[in-house]
DSSP file (Angstrom, degrees, kcal/mol; ACC not computed):
  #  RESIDUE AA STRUCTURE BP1 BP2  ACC     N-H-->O    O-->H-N    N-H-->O    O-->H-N    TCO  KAPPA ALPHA  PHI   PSI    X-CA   Y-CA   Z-CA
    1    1 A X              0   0    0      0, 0.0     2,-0.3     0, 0.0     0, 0.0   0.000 360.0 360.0 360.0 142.8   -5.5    7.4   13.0
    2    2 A X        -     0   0    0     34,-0.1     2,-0.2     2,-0.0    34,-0.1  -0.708 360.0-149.9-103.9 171.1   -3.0    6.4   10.5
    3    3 A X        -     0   0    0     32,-0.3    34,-2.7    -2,-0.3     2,-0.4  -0.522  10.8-123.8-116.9 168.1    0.4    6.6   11.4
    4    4 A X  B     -a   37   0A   0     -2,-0.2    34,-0.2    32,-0.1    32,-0.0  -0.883  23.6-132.3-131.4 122.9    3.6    7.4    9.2
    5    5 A X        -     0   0    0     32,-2.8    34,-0.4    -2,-0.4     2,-0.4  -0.044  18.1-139.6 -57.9 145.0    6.5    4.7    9.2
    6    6 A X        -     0   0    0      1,-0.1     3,-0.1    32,-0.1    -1,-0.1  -0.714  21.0-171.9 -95.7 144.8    9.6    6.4    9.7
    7    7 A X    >   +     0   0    0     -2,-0.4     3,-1.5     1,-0.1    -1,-0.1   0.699  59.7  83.9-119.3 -21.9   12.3    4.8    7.4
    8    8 A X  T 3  S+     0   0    0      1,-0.3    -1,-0.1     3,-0.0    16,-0.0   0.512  77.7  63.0 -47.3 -16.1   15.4    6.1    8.2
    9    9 A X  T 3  S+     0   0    0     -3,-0.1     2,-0.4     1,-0.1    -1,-0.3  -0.090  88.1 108.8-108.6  38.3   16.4    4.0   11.1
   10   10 A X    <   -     0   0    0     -3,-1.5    13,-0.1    13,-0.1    -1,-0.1  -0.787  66.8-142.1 -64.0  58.4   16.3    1.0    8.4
   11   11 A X    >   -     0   0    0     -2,-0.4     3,-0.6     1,-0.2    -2,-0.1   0.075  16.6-163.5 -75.6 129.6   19.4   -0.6    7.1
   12   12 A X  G >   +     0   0    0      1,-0.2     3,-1.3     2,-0.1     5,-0.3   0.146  48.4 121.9 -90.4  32.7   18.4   -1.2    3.3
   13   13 A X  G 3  S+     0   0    0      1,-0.3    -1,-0.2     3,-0.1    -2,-0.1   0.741  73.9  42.9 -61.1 -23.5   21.1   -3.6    2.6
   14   14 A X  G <  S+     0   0    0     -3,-0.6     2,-0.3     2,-0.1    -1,-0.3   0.245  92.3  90.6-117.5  -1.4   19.1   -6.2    1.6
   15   15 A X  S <  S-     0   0    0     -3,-1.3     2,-4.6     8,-0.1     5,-0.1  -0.670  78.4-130.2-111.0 152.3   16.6   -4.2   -0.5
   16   16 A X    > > +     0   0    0     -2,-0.3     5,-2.7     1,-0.2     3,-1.0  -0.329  33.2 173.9-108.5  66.9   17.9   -4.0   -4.4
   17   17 A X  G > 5S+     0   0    0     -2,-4.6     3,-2.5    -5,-0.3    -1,-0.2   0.993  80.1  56.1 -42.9 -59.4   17.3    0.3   -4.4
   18   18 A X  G 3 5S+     0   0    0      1,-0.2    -1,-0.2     2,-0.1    -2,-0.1   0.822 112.0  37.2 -18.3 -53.2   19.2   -0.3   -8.4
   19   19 A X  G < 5S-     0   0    0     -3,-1.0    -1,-0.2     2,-0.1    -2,-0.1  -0.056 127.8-103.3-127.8  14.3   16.6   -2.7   -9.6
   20   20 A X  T < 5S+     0   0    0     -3,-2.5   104,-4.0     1,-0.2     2,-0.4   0.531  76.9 115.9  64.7  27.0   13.7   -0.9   -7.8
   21   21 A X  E   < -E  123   0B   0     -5,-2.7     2,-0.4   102,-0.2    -1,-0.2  -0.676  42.7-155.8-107.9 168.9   12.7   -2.2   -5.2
   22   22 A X  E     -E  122   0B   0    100,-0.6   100,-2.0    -2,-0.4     2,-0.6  -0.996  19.8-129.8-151.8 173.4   12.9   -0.7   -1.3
   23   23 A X  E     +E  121   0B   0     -2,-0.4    98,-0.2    98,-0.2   -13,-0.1  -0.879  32.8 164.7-118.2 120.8   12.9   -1.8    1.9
   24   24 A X  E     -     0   0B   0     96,-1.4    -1,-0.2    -2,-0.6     2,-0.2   0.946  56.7 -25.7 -89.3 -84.5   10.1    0.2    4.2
   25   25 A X  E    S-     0   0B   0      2,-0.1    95,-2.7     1,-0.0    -1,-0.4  -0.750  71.9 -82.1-163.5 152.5    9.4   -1.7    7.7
   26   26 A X  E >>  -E  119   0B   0     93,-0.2     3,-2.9    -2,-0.2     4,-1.0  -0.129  42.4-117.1 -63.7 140.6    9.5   -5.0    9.2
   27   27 A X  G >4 S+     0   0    0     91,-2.4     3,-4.6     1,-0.2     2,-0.7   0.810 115.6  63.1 -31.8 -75.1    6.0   -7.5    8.2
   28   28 A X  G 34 S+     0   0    0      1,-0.3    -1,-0.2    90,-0.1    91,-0.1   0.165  96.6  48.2 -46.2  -3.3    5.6   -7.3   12.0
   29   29 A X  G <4 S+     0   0    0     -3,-2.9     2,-0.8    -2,-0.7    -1,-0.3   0.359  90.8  82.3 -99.6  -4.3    5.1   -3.9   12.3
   30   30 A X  S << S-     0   0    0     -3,-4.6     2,-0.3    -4,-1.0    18,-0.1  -0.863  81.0-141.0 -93.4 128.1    2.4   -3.7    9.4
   31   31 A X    >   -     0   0    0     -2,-0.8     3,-0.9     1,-0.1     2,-0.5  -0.682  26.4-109.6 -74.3 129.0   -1.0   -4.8   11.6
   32   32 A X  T 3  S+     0   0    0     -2,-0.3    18,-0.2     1,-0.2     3,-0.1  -0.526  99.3  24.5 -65.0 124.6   -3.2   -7.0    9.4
   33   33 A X  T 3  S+     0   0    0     16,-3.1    42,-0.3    -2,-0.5     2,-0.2   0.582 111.1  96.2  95.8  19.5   -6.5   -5.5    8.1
   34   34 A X    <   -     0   0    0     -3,-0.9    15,-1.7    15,-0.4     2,-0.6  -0.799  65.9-129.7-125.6 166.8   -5.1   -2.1    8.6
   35   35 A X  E     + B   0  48A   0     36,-0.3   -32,-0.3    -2,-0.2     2,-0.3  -0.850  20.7 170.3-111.0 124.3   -3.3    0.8    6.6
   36   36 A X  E     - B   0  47A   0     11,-2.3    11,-2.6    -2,-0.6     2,-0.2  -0.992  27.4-132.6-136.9 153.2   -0.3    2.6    7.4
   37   37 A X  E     -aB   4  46A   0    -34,-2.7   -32,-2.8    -2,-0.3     2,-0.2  -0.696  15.4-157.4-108.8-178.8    1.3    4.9    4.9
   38   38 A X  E     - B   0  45A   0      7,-2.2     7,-3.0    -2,-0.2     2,-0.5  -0.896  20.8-141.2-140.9 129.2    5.5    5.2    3.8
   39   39 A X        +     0   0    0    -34,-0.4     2,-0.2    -2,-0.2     5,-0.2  -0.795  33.7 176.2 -98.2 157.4    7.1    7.9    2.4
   40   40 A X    >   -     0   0    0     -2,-0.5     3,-0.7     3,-0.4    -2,-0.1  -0.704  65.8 -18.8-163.7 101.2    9.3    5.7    0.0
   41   41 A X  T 3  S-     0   0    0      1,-0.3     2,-0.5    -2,-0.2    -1,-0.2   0.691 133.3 -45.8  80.9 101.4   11.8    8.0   -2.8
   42   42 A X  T 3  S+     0   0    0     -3,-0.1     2,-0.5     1,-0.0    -1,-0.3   0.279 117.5 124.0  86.2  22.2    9.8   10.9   -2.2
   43   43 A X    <   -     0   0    0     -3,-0.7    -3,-0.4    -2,-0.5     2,-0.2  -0.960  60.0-128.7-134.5 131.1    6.2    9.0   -2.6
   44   44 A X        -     0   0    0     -2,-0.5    16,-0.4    -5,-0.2    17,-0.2  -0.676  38.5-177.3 -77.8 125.9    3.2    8.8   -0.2
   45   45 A X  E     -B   38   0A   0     -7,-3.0    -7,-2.2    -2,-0.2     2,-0.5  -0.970  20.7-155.3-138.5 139.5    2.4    4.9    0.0
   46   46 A X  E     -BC  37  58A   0     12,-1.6    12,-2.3    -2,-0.2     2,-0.5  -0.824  16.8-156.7-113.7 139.1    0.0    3.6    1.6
   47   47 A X  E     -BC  36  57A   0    -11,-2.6   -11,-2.3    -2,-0.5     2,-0.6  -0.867   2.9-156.7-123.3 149.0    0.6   -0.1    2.6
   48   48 A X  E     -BC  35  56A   0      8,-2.3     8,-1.9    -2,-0.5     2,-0.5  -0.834  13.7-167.7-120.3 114.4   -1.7   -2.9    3.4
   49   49 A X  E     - C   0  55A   0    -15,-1.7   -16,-3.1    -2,-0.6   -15,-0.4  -0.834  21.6-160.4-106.4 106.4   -1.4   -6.2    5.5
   50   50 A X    >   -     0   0    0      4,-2.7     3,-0.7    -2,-0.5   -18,-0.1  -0.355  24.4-117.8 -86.8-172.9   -4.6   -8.3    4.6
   51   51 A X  T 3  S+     0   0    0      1,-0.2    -1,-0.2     2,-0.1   -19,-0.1   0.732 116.4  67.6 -60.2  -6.3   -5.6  -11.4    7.3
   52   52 A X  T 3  S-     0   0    0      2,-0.1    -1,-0.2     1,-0.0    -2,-0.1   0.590 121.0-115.6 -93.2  -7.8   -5.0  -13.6    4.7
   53   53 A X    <   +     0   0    0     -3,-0.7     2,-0.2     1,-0.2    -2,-0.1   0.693  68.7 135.7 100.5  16.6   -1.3  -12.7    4.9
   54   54 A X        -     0   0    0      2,-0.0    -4,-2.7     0, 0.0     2,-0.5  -0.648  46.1-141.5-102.1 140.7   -1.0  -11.0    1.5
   55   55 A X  E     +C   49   0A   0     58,-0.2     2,-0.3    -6,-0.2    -6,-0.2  -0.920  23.4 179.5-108.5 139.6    1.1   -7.5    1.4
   56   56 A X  E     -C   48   0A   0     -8,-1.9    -8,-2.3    -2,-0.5     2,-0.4  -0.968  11.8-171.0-141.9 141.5   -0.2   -4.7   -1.0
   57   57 A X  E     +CD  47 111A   0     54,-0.6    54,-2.1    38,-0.4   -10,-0.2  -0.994  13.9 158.6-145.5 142.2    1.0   -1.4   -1.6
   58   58 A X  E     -CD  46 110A   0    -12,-2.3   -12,-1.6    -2,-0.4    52,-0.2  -0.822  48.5 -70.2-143.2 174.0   -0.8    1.3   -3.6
   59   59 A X        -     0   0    0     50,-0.9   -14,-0.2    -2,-0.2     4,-0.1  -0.519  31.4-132.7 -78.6 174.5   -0.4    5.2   -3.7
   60   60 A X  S    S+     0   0    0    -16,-0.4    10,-1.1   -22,-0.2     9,-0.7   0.334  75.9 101.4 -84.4   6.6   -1.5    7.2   -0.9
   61   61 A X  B    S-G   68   0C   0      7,-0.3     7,-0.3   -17,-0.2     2,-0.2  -0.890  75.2-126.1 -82.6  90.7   -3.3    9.5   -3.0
   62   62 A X    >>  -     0   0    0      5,-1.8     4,-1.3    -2,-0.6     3,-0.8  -0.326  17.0-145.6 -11.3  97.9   -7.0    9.5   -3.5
   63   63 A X  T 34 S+     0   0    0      1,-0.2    -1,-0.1    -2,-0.2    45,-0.1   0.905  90.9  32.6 -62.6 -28.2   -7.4    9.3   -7.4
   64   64 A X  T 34 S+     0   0    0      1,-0.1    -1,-0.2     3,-0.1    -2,-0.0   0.539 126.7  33.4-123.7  24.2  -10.7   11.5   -7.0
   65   65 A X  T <4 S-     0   0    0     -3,-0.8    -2,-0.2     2,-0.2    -1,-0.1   0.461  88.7-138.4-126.7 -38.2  -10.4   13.4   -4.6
   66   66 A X     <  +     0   0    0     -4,-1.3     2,-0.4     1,-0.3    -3,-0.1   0.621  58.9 139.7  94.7  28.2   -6.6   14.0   -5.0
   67   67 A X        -     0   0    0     -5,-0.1    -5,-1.8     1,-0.0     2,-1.2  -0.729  63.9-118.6 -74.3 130.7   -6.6   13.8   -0.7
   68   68 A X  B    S+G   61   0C   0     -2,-0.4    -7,-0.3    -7,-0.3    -8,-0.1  -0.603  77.5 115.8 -79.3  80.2   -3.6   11.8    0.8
   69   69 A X    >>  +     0   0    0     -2,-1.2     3,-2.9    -9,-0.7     4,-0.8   0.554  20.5 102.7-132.3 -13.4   -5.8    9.2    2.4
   70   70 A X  T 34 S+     0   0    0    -10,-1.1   -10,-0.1     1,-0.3    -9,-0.1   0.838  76.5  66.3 -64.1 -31.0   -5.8    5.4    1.3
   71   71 A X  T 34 S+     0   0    0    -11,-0.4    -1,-0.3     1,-0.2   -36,-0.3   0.714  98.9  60.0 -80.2  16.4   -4.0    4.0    3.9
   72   72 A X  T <4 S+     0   0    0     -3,-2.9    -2,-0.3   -38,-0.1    -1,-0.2   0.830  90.0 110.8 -92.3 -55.1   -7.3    5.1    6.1
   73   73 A X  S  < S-     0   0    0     -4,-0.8     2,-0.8     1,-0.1    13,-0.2   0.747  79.1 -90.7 -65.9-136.8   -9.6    3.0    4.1
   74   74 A X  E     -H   85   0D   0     11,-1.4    11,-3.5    16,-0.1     2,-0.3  -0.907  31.1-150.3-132.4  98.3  -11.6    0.0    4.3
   75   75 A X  E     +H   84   0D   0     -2,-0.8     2,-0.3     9,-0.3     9,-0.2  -0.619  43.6 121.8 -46.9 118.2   -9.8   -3.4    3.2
   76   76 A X  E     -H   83   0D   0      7,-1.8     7,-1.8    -2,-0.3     2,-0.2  -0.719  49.7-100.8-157.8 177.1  -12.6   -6.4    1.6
   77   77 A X        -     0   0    0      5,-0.3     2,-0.5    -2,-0.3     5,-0.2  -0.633  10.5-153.7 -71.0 160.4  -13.0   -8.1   -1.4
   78   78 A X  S >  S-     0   0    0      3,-0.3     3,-2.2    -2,-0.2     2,-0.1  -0.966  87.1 -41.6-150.8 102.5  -14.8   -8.3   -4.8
   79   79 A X  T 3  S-     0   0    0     -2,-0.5    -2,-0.1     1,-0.2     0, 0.0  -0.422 118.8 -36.4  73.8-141.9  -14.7  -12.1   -5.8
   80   80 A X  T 3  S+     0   0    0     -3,-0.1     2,-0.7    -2,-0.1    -1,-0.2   0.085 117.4 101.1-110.5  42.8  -11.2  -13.2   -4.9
   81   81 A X  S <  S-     0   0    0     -3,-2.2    -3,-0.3    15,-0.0    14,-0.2  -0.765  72.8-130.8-107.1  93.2   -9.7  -10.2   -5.8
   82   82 A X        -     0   0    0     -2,-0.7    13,-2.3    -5,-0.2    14,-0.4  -0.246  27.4-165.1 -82.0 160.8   -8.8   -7.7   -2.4
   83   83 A X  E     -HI  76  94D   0     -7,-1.8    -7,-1.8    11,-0.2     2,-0.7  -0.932  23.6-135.8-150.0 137.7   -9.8   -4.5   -2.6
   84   84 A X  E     -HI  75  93D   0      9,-1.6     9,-1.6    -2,-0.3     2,-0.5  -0.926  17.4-147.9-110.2 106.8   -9.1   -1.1   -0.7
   85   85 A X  E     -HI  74  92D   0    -11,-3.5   -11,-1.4    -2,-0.7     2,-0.5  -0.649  24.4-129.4 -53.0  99.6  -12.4    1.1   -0.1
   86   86 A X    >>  -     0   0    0      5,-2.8     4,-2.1    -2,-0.5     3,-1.1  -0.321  23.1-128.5 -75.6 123.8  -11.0    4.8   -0.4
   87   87 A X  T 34 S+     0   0    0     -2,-0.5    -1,-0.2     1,-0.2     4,-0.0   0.489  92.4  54.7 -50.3  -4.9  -12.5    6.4    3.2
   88   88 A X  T 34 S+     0   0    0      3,-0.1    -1,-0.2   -21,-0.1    -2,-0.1   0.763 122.6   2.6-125.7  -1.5  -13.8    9.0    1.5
   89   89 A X  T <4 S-     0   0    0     -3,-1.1     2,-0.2     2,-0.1    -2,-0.2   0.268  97.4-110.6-147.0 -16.4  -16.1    8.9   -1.4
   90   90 A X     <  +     0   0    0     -4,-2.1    -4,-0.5     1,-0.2   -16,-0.1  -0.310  54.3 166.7 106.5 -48.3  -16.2    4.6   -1.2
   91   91 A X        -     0   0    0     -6,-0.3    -5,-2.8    -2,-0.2     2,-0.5   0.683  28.2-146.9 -24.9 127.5  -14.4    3.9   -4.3
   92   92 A X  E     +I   85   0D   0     -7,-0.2     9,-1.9    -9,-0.0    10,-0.7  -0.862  20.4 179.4 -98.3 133.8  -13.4    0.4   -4.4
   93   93 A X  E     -IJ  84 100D   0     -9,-1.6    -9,-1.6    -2,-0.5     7,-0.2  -0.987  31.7-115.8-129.1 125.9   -9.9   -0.1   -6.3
   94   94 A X  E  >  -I   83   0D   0      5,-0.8     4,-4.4    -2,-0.4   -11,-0.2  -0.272  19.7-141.2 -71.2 124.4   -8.4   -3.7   -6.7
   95   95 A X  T  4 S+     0   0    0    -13,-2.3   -38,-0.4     1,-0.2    16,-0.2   0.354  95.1  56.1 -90.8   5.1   -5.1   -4.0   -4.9
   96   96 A X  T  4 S+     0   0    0    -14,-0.4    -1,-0.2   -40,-0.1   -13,-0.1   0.683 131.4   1.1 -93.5 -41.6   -3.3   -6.0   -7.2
   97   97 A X  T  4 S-     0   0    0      2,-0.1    13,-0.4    12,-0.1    -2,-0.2   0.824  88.4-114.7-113.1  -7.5   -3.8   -3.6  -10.0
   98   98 A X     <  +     0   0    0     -4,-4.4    10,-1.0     1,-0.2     2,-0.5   0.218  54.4 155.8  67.6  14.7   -5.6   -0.5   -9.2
   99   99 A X  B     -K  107   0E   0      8,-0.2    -5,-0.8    -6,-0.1     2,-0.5  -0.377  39.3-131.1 -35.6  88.1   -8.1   -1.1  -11.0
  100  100 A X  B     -J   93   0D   0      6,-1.0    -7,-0.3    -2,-0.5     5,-0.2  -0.321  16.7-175.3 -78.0 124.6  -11.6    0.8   -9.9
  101  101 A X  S    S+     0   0    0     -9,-1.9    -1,-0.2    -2,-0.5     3,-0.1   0.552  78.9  42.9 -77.8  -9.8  -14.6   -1.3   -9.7
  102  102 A X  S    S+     0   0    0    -10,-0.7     2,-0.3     1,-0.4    -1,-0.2   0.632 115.1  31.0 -87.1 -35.7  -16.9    1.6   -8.9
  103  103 A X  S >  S-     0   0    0    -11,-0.3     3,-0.7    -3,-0.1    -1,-0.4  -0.927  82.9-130.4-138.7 111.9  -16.2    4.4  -10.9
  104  104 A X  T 3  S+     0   0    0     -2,-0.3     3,-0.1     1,-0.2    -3,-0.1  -0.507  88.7  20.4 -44.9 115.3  -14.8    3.8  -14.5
  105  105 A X  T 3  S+     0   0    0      1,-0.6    -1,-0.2    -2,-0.3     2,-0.1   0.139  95.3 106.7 100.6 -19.5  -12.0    5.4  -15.9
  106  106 A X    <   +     0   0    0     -3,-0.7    -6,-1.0    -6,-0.2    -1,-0.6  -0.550  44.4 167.2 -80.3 155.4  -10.4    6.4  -11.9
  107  107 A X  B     -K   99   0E   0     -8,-0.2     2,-0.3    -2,-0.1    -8,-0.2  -0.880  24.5-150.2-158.9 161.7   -7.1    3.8  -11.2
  108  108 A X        -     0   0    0    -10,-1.0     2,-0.5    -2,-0.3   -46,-0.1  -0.933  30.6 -90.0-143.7 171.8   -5.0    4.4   -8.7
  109  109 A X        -     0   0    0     -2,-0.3   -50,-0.9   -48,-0.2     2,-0.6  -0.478  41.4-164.4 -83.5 123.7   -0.8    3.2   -8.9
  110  110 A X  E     -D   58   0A   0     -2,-0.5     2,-0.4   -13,-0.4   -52,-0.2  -0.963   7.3-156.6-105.2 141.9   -0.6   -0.3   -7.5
  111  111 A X  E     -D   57   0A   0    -54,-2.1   -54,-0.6    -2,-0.6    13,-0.1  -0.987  19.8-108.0-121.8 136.2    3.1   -1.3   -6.5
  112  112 A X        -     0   0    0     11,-0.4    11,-0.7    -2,-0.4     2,-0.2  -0.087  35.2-169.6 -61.5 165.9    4.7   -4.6   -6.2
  113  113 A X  E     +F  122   0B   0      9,-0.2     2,-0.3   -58,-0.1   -58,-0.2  -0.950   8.6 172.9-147.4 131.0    5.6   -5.9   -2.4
  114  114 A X  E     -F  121   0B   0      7,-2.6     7,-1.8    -2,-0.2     2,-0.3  -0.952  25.9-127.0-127.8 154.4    7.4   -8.4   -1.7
  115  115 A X  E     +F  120   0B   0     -2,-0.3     2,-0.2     5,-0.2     5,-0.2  -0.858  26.8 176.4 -99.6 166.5    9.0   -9.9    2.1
  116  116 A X  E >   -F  119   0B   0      3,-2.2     3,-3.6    -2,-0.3  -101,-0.0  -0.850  68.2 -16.9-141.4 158.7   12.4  -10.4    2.2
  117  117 A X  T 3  S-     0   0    0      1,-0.3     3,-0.1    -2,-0.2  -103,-0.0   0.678 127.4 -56.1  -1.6  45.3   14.2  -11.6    5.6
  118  118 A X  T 3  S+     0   0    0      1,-0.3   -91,-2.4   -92,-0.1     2,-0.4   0.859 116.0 118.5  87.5  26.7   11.0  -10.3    7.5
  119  119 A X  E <   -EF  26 116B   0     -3,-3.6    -3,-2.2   -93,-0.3    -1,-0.3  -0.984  67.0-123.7-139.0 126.5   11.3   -6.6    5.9
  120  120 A X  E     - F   0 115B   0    -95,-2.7   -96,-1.4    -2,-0.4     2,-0.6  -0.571  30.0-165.7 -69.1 155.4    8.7   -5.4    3.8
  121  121 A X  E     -EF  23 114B   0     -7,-1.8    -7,-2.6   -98,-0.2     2,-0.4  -0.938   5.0-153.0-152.9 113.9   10.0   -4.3    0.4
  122  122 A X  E     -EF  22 113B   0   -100,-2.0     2,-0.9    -2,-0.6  -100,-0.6  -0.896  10.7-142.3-104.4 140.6    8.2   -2.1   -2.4
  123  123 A X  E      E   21   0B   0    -11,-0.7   -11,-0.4    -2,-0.4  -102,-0.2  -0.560 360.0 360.0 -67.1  87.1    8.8   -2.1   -6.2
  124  124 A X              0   0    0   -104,-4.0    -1,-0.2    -2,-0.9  -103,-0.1   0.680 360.0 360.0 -92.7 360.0    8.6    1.6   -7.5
């Protein structure tokens, strides 16, 4: 079941809201090879820690089903490119760009992540 990070008890000092970026939850709370989503400005995001240590944030939005579901789906790869399986119809969409590798013409928003002092931080 996925959970949703609460953000409020956060101090965002260190996240550069101006210049777009915000500060969701600490690395150590995102589980690797799992999904948890963020409300972030008024947007479902679903965010991704893979084992390989890489942080990925995409919307939470199903592009073809239009379900609020991604941070349930299935984390692999296609080459060396990592990749989110949407949990409900299989799409695979590349989590650096959103690209879908299954069905042409569906995309879904990829957003930058960066860590900062141990705090995840996404680029809308």
């Amino acid at each position: 079941m996925t959970a949703t990070l609460e953000l409020g008890t956060l101090d965002a000092g260190a996240a550069d809201t101006a210049a777009g970026w915000h500060r969701v939850c600490r690395l150590e709370d995102l589980e690797p090879a799992w999904g948890e989503a963020a409300l972030v400005e008024g947007r479902q995001v679903a965010l991704f820690r893979t084992l390989a240590g890489g942080v990925f944030a995409v919307a939470q939005q199903d592009p073809a089903t239009g379900s609020y579901v991604m941070a349930r789906g299935i984390l692999g790869s296609k080459g060396s490119r990592p990749t989110i399986a949407s949990p409900l119809h299989k799409e695979v969409y590349d989590l650096e760009t959103g690209e879908c590798f299954s069905t042409p013409g569906l995309r879904i928003a990829a957003y930058g992540t960066r860590v900062s002092d141990g705090f995840i931080e996404v680029e809308l």
